[in-house]
C-alpha positions in Angstrom: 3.8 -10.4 34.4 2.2 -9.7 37.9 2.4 -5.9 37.5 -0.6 -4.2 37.5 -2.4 -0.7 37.1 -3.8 1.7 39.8 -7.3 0.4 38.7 -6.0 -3.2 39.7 -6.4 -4.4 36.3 -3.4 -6.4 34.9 -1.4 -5.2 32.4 -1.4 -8.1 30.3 -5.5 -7.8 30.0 -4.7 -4.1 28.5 -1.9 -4.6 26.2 -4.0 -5.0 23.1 -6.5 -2.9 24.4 -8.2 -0.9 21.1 -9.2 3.0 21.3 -12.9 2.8 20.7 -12.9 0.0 24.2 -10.4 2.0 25.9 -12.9 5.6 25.1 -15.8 3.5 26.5 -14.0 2.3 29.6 -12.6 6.1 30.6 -16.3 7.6 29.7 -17.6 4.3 32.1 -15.2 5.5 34.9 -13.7 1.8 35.1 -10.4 2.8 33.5 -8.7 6.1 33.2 -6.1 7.0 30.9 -3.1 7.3 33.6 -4.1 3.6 34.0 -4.4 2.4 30.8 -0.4 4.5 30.1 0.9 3.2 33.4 0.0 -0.4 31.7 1.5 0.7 28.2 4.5 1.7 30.3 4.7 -1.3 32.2 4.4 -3.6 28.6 7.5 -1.7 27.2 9.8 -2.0 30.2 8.5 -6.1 30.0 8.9 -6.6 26.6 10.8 -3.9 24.4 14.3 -4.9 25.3 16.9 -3.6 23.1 19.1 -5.1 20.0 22.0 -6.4 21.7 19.2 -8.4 23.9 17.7 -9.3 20.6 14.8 -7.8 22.1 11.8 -6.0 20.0 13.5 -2.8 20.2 10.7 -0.8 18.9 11.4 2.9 20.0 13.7 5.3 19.8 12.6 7.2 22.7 10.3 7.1 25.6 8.3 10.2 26.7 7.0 8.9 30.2 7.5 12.3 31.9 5.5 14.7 28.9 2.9 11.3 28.6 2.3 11.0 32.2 1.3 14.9 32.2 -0.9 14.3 29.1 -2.7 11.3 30.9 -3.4 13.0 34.1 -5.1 16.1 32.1 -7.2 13.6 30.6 -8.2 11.8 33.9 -9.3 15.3 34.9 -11.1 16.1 31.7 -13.3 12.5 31.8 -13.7 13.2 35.6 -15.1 16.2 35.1 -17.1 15.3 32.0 -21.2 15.8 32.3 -24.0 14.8 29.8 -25.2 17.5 27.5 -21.2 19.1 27.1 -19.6 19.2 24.5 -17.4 16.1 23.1 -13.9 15.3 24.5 -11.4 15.2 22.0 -11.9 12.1 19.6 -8.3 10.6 20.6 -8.1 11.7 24.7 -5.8 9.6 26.9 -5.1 7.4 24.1 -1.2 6.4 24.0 -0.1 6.4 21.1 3.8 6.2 19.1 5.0 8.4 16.7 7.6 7.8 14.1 10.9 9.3 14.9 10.5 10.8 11.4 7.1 12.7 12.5 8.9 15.9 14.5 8.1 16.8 17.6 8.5 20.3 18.5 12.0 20.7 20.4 12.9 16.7 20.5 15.5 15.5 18.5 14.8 14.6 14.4 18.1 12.5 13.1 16.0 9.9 10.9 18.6 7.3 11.8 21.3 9.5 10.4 24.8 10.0 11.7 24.4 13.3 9.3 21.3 14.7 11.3 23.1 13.8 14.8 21.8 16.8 17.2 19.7 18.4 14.8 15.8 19.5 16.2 12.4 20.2 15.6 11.6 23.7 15.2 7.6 22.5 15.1 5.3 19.9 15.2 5.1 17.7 12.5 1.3 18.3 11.2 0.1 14.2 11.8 1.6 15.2 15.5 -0.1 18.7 16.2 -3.6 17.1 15.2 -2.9 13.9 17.6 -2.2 16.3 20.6 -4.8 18.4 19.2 -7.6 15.6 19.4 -6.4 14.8 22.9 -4.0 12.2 22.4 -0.9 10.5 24.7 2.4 10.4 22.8 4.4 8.1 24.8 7.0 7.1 22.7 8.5 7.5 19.1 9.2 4.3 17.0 12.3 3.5 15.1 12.7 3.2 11.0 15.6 2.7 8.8 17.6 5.3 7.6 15.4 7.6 5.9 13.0 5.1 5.8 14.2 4.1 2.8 14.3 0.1 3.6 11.7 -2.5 3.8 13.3 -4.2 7.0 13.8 -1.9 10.2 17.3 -1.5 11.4 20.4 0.8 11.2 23.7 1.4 12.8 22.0 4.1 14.9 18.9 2.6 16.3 20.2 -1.1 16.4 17.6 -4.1 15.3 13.4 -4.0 15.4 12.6 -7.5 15.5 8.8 -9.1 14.9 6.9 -10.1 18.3 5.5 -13.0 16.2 8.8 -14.1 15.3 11.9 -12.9 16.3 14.2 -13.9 13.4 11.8 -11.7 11.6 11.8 -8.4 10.3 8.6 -6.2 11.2 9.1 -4.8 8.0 9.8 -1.2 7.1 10.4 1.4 7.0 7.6 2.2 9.6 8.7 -1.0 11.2 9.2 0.2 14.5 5.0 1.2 14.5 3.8 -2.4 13.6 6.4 -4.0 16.3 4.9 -1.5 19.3 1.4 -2.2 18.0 1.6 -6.6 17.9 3.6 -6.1 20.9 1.2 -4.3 22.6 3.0 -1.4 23.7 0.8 1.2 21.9 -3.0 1.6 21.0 -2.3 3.6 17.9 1.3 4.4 15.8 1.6 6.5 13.1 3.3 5.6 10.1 4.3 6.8 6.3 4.2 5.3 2.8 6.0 5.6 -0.4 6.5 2.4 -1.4 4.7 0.4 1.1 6.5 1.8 4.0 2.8 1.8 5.9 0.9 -1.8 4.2 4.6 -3.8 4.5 4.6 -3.7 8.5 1.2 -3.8 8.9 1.2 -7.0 6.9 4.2 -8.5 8.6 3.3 -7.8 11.8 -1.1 -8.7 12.2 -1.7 -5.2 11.8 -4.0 -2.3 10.2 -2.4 0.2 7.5 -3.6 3.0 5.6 -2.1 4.5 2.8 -3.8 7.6 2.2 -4.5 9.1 -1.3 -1.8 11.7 -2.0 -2.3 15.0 0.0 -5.4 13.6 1.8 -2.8 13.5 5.1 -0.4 16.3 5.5 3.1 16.3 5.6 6.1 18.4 5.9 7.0 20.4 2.6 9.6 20.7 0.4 9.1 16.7 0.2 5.4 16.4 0.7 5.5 17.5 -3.0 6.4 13.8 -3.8 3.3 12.7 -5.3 4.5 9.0 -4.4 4.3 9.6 -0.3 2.3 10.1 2.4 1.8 9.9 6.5 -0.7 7.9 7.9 -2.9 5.6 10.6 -1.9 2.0 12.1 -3.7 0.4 14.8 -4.5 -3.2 15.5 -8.3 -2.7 14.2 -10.0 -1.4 11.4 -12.2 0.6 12.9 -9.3 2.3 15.1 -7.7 2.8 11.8 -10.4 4.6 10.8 -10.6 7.1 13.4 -7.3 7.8 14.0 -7.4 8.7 9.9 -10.1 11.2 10.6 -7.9 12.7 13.2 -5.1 13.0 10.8 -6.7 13.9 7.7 -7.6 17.5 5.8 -6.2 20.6 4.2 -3.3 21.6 6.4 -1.3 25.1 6.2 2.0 24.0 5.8 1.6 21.2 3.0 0.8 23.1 -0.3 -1.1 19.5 -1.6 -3.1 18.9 1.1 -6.6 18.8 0.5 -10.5 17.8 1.7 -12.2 18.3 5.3 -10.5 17.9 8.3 -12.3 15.4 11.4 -15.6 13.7 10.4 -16.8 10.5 10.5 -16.9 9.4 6.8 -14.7 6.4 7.1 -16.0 5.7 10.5 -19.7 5.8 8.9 -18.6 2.9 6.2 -17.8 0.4 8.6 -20.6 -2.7 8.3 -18.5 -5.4 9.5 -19.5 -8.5 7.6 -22.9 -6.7 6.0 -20.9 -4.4 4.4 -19.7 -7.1 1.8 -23.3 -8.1 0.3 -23.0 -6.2 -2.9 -19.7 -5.2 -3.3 -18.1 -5.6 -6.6 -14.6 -7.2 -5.7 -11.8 -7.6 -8.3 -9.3 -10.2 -7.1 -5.7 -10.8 -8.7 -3.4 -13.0 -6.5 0.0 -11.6 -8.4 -0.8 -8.0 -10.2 1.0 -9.4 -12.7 3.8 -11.6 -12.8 5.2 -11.0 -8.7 6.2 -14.3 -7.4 3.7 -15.0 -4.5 4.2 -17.6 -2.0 1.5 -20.4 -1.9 0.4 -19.8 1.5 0.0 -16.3 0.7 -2.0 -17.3 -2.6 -4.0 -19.4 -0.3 -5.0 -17.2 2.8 -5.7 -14.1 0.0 -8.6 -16.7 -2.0 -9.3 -17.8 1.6 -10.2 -13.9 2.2 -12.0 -13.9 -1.5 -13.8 -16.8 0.0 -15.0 -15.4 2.6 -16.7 -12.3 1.2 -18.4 -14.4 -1.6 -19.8 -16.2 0.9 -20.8 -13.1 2.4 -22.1 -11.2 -0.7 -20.0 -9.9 -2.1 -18.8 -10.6 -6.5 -15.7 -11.9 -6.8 -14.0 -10.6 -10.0 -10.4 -12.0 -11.1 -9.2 -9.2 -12.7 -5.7 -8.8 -14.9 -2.7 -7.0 -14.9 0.1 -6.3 -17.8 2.6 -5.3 -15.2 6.0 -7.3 -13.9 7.9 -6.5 -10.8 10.8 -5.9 -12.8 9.0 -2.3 -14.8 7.6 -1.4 -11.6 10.9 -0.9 -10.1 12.2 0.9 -13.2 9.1 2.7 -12.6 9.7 3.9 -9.1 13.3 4.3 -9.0 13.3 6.5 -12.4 11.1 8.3 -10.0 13.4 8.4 -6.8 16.2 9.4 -8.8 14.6 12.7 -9.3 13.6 13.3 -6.1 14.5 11.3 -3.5 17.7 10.3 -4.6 19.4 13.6 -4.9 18.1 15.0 -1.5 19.6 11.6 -0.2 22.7 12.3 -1.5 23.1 16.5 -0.4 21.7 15.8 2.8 24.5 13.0 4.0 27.6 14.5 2.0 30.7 13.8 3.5 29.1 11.4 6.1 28.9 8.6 3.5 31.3 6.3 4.9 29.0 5.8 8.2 25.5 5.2 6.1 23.9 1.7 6.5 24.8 -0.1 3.3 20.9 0.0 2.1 21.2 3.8 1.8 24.3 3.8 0.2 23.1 1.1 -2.2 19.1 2.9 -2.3 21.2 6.1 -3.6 23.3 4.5 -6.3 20.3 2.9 -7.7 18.1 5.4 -7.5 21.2 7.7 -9.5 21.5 5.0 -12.2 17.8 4.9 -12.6 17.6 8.8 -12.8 20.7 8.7 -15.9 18.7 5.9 -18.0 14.8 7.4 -17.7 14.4 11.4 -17.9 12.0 12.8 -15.3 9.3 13.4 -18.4 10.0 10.0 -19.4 9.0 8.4 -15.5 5.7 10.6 -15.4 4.9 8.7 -19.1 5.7 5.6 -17.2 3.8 6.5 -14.2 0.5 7.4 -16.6 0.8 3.9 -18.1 0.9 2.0 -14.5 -2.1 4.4 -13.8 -4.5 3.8 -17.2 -3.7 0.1 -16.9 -5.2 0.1 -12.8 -7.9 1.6 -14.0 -8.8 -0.3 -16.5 -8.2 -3.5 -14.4 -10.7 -1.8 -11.9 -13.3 -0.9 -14.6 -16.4 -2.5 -13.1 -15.4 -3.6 -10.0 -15.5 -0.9 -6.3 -12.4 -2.6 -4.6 -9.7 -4.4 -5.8 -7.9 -7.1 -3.6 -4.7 -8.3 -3.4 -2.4 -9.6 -1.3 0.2 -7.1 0.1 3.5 -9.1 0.4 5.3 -12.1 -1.6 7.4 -13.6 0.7 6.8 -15.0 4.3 9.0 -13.4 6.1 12.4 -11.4 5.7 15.6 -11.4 7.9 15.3 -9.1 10.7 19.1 -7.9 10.0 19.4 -8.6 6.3 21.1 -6.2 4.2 19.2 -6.4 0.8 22.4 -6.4 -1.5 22.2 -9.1 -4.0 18.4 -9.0 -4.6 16.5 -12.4 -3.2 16.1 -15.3 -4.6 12.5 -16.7 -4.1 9.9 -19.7 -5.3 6.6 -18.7 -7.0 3.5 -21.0 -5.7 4.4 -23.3 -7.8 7.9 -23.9 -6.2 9.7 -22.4 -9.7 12.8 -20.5 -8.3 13.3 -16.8 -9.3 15.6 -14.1 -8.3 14.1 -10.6 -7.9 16.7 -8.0 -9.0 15.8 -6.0 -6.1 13.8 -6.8 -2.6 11.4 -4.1 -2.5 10.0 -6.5 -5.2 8.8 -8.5 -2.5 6.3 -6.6 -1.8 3.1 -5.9 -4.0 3.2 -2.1 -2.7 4.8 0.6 -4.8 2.1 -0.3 -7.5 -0.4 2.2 -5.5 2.3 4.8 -4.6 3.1 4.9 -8.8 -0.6 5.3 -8.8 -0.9 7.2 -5.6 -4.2 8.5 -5.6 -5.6 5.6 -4.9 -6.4 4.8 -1.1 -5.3 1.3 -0.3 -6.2 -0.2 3.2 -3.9 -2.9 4.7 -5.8 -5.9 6.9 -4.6 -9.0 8.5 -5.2 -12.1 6.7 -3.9 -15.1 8.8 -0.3 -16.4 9.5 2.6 -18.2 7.1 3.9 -21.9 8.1 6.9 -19.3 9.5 4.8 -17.6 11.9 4.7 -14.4 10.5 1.9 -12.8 9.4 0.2 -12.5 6.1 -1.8 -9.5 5.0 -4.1 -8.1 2.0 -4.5 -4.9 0.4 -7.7 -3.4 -0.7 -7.6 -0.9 -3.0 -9.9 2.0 -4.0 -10.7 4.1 -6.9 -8.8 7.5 -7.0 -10.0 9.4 -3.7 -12.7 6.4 -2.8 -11.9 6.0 0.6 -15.1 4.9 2.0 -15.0 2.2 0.2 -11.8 0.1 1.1 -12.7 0.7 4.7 -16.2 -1.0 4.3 -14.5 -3.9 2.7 -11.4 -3.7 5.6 -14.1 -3.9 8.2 -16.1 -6.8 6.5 -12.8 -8.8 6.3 -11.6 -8.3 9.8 -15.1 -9.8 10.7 -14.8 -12.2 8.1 -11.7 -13.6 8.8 -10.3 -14.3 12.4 -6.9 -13.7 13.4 -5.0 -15.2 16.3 -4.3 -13.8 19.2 -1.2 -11.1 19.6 2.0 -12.8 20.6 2.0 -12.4 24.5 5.6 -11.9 24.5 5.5 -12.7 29.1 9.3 -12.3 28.8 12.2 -11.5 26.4 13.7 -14.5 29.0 11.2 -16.9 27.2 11.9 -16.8 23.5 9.8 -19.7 22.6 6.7 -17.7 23.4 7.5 -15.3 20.1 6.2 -18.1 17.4 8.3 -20.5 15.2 12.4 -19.5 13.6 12.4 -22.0 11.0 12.5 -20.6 7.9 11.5 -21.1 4.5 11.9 -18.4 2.4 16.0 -18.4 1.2 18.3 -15.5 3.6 18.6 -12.4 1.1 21.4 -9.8 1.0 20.6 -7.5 -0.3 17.1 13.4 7.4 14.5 13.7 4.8 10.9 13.7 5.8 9.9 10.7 3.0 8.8 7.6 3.2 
């Protein structure tokens, strides 16, 4: 693309630009964030396209008018900027996407809902006030599947998000719509939400950084931020971007009841050692917590990452777990079906017939679940997932894992019929259901756990591959040291350049082989 900014600096050299460079370069005077959003601009109209296209179709919405006001503000404010004043705002002139589910005062809030057409925000969201609090650019908001309650992003509102490294591909979900912007450049930072993976899936489809909080650390949006199984939170293409932008987010906020802990800091920030901060660590590794049916490559690019910090000193521990994919999901649907579930099922009353078939199907099961398990009988079975983590992590800081099964999933599929799958060993297996997939909702059952997502190299498919590290209850320091010594320990390519939805060779390989599969409440 020959477009470039006022700075004369090309927009291809700045779409995977990362905060902390892009703070240094408008402190330096040799970018300035009208620039750097003129570029982000530029990389959406280039490369976003639109589902019919079969384009990335990452957003919703884009704010140019309200972002081009926020950028120029912050041109002025780094112009005017003199040593010995105060510090600018930690995220000024940063674009950045919001989910559509994170409400902005006065802009629409539908959640992908034919229910919630023409419904508003009476407020900001809390993870939005504290982004244009702390200075930052909100140029566009990303799209999710109906109430983010799928693992693929798509619905008959907002069309297809497709994966810049592969087309065919799902970015995962349901913040899907985040990790397709970020790979495809057209954002520094997204934010995204978690209560079942919705945060670590797209971050490990698409070569990107996740955090899922522990519960309450973030704010959300009451009655629902009640659901100890959720939370809001940071991805960016970098650990340490991840980082900050979770300071930014993070603390005791007004209108969520459970929120808790210090707003701003720099404790995460301060734990980052890049490759030193491995020597020492106590690492427990388990390549299937439990019996989930892991791909080889994935087996083999998660020891690759053990690998690596051993060689860099840290202990690798194989730990065990008693758990199968098959009591987890009992486990977390007993819980939906108490919560989740029935505020599903008020909210889109008489509009069922025009729900994506995921919802309809995410409702029914979550009902079934909620008639077979009583809601003192899931906290039992939430306490047992919970003791048995613990004592797996007994002895060791981190645990590490890797965060998804499968290579890849369709971009469009549907999710009905389960998925039928090969362990590493090529023994077939269907999964009842697809969210088994994914070795997520382990660490929303136990949600006060924070659990960092990282890139960890790319499938035979050409979809990425990622790894979770997970903390002790409220530990957070601690997974981000480890997620900063394996983004130094283990290099990733490049970001796909994606030069032209016209060129479709340039988004990585289609052929597949993992089997096709069939299969507005602030949540997930």
């Amino acid at each position: 693309m020959s477009v470039t900014t006022p700075t004369g600096t090309a927009v291809q050299d700045l779409a995977h630009i990362d905060a902390h460079t892009a703070r240094r370069r408008f402190e330096h005077g040799d970018l300035t964030p009208s620039a750097l959003l003129e570029a982000t601009l530029a990389r959406i109209e280039d490369v976003n396209g639109d589902a019919e296209r079969g384009g990335v179709n990452a957003f919703t919405e884009v704010l140019a008018d309200s972002a081009r006001k926020a950028a120029r503000a912050a041109d002025a404010a780094f112009a005017a900027a003199r040593p010995g004043d105060a510090p600018l705002p930690a995220l000024l002139g940063i674009p950045i996407a919001t989910k559509e589910k994170h409400g902005i005062a006065g802009r629409s809030l539908v959640q992908g809902l034919a229910a919630c057409s023409g419904e508003v925000a009476t407020a900001h969201h809390p993870v939005v006030q504290r982004i244009l609090e702390a200075g930052g650019v909100i140029h566009g908001r990303t799209t999710s599947p109906e109430f983010s309650c799928a693992t693929t992003t798509h619905s008959p509102m907002w069309g297809v998000t497709r994966n810049p490294w592969n087309l065919a591909a799902t970015p995962g979900g349901s913040s899907g719509g985040a990790g397709a912007a970020l790979a495809a450049g057209m954002a520094v930072l997204a934010t995204a939400s978690d209560i079942a993976g919705s945060t670590r899936v797209p971050a490990g489809f698409t070569g990107t950084v996740g955090y899922k909080a522990p519960y309450g650390r973030i704010p959300g949006i009451a009655p629902l931020s009640a659901d100890w199984y959720r939370g809001d939170g940071p991805m960016a293409r970098t650990v340490a971007d991840t980082a900050l932008f979770a300071e930014v987010m993070s603390g005791r906020h007004a209108a969520d009841h459970a929120s808790w802990g210090p707003h701003g800091g720099s404790d995460l920030t301060a734990a980052l050692r890049g490759a030193e901060g491995a020597r020492g660590l106590r690492i427990g590794l388990s390549l299937t917590l439990g019996d989930y049916p892991v791909a080889a490559s994935i087996r083999d690019r998660t020891l690759r990452v053990a690998r690596a910090l051993e060689a860099a000193g840290a202990e690798i521990i194989e730990v065990t777990l008693p758990w199968t994919t098959e009591r987890l999901r009992r486990t977390a649907f007993a819980h939906f079906g108490h919560i989740l579930g029935p505020a599903m099922t008020r909210l889109t009353a008489g509009t069922e017939s025009q729900l994506a078939v995921y919802t309809r199907r995410f409702i029914a099961d979550a009902e079934r679940a909620a008639a077979d398990v009583s809601l003192p009988d899931s906290l039992a079975l939430d306490a047992a997932v919970q003791a048995e983590l613990a004592t797996a992590m007994r002895g060791v800081d981190v645990l590490l894992a890797p965060t998804q099964a499968v290579e890849m999933l369709d971009a469009d599929g549907d999710y009905l019929d389960g998925i039928d799958v090969h362990d590493h060993d090529g023994t077939p297996r269907h999964l009842a259901h697809y969210w088994e997939a994914h070795l997520t909702s382990p660490f929303n059952i136990a949600n006060r756990v924070p659990v960092l997502a990282v890139p960890a190299g790319v499938s035979p498919v050409g979809v990425p591959i990622g790894v979770q590290v997970v903390g002790h209850p409220f530990a957070e320091a601690s997974v981000f040291r480890a997620g900063s010594a394996i983004s130094d320990l283990v290099p990733m390519p490049p970001f796909p350049s994606l030069s032209s939805l016209s060129e479709p060779s340039n988004y990585g390989a289609t052929t597949r082989t993992t089997p096709r599969i069939s299969g507005c409440i602030e949540q997930m």
